[in-house]
N, C-alpha and C positions, 0 to 999 in steps of 0.2 A: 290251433291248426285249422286251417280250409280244406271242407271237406263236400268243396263245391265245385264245378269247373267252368273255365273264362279266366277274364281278368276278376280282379280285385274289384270290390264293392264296397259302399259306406257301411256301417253296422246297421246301421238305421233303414236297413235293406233284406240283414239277416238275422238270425236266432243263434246264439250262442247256450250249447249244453254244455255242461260240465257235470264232473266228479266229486260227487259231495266228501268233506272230509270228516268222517263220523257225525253226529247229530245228535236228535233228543232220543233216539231209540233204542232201548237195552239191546246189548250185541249189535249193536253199527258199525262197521266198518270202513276202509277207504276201500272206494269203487275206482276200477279206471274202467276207460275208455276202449274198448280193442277193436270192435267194429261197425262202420257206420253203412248203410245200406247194402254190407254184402262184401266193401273194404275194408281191409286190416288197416290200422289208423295207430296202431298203439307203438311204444317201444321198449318195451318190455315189460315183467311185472314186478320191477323195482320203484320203491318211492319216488329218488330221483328222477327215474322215467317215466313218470307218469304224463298224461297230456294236462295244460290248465285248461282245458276246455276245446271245442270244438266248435267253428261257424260253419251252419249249413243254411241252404236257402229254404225259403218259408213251405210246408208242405206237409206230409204224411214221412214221417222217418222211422227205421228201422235200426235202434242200439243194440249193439252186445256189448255187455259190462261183466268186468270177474270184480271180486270181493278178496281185500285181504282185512286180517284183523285178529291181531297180536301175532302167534307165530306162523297160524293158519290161513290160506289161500283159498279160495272157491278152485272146487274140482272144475267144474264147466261154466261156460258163458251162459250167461240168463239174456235174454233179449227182450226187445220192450220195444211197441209201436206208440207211436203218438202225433199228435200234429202241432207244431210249431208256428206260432208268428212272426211276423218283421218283426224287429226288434223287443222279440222277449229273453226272457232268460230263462235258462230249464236246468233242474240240480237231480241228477240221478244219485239213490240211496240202495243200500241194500243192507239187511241182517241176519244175521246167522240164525236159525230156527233152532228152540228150545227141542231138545233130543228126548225120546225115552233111552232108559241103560243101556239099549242095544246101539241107537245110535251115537249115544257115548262113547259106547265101547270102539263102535270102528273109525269113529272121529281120534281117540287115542291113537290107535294104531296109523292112521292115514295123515293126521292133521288137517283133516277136511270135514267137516259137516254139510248139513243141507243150509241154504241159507234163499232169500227172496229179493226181492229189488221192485224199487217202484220210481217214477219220476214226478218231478214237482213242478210247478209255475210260481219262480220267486217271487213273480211282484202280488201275486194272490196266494202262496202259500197253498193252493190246491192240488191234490192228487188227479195227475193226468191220465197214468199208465200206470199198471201193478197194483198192488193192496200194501198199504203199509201196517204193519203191524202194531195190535194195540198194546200199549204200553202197561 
């Protein structure tokens, strides 16, 4: 999806984010896409609906991403600032955070826990935005 405005551009002009699909991190999740500097981008919080990714132009951007993973949904969007180059690629992740009993307990009854997100720079593999949690 573009989520830039003009015409159409080479890639080699913009940064493609996307939704990582679980990973190496205990409690990973699939993350989408919902919104990019303030636009709702998404189209629903169904698998099939998910976006493969997003082009935006190179700069400072503002994500919100929700988490699902197994039966359970992220209660709220987590957002995430970062800066993008021409032609990079960026993988948002997110994980559900290890509960004490109490928020087990209301994660039972709600299907929602607390959970984190961070973004990556695929071709360096580094942490841009977030904390990703230690494994």
């Amino acid at each position: 999806m573009r989520a830039y405005p003009g015409p159409d551009r080479p890639s080699a002009e913009l940064a493609l984010i996307k939704g990582a699909d679980h990973g190496t991190v205990a409690q990973e999740g699939l993350i989408f896409i919902a919104v990019v500097d303030g636009v709702r981008v998404d189209h629903g919080r169904w698998v099939w609906d998910r976006l493969g990714g997003v082009t935006v132009e190179p700069g400072v951007h503002v994500i919100e991403v929700a988490m699902k993973r197994g039966a359970g949904n992220s209660a709220s969007l987590l957002p995430l600032r970062f800066e993008v180059q021409a032609g990079g690629e960026y993988e948002i992740h997110g994980a559900e955070l290890v509960e004490t009993f109490g928020g087990e307990l209301k994660k039972g009854f709600t299907g929602r826990g607390r959970w984190q997100a961070w973004a990556i720079d695929v071709r360096t593999g580094a942490v841009i935005a977030g904390v990703k949690p230690e494994q």
